[in-house]
N, C-alpha and C positions, 0 to 999 in steps of 0.2 A: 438231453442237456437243457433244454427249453423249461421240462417241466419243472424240476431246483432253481431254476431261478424265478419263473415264474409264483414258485409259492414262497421262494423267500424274498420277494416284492411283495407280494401281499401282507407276510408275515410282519413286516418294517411298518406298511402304511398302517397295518390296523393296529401296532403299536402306538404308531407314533400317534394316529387318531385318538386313542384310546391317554394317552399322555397327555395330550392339549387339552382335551375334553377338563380330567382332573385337575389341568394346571389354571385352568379358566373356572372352576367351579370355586378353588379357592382364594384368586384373585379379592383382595379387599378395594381393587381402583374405584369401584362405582362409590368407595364412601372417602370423603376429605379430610385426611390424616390432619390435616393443619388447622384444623376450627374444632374445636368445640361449642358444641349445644346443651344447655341447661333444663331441663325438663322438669316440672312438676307435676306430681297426678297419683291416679287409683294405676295399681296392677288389674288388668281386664282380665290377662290370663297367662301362664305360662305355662310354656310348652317345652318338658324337658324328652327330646325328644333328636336322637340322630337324625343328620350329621351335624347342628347346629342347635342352640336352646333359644328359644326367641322369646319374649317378652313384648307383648301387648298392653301398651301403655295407653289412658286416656288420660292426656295431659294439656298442656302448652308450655311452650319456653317461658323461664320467669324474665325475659326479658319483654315480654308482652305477646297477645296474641289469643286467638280462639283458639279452646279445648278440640281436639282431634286426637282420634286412634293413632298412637307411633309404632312402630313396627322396629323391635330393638333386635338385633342378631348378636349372640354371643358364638365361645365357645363350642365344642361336644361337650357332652353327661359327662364323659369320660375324663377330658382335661377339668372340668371344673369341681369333678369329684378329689379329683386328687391336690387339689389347691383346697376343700374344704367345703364346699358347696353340696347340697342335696336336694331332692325335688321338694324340699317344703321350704326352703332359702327363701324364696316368694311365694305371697302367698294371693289369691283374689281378692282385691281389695284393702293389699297393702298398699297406704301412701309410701311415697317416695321422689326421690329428690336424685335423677337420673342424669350423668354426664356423660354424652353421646360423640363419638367421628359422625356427622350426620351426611345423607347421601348427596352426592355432586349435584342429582338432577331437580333438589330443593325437594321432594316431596315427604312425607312424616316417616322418616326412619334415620337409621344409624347403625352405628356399630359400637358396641357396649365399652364403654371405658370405666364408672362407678356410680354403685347406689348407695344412699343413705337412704336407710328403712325411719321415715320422720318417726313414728313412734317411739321406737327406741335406741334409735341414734349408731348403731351399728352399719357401718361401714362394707360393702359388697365390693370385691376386684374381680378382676379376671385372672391376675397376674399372679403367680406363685411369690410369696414374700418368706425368706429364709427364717424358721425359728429367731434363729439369734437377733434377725434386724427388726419383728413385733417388738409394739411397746408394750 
């Protein structure tokens, strides 16, 4: 009788372990939903690449400030394929004009909210936008 429960205590914890882990990996809390940060700069690099697409920005905010690597977190490949995005979306050493959730603990990163590629004024979301409501 010992040993059924004995493994289905274990079975529960490394569930549950295995849950928190996940629920903590996709946590957005380390970045401030409520501010936005303005970024100007070169793409250094992007990285289309699970479970997230990151972008490497050498920028500064146009509100003042020394040039610095930002560290931008989107998406997967996968949601951002399906809203319209591809690995050539960005390119190295496209300018751009980056609107960030930037991290609580102040240092060069965020979480992707919109780029405008300065070149050609095209517009990058994250967000699925319904045929019908494109201009």
């Amino acid at each position: 009788m010992k040993r059924p429960i004995a493994a289905l205590a274990l079975t529960a914890l490394v569930a549950l372990t295995s849950a928190t882990a996940a629920f903590a990996h996709h946590s957005f809390a380390m970045y401030d939903g409520t501010k936005e940060v303005t970024l100007k700069g070169a793409v250094k690099s992007f990285q289309w690449t699970n479970p997230h697409v990151i972008i490497w920005l050498m920028g500064a905010p146009v509100t003042g400030g020394a040039p610095q690597i930002w560290t931008i977190e989107l998406t997967s490949p996968g949601n951002l394929t399906r809203i319209g995005w591809t690995r050539k979306s960005l390119n190295v050493g496209d300018e751009v004009e980056v609107q960030i959730s930037p991290l609580r603990d102040g240092q060069a990163g965020g979480s992707f909210r919109t780029a405008k590629l300065l070149a050609t004024g095209q517009v990058l979301t994250a967000k699925w936008v319904p045929p019908s409501a494109k201009p």
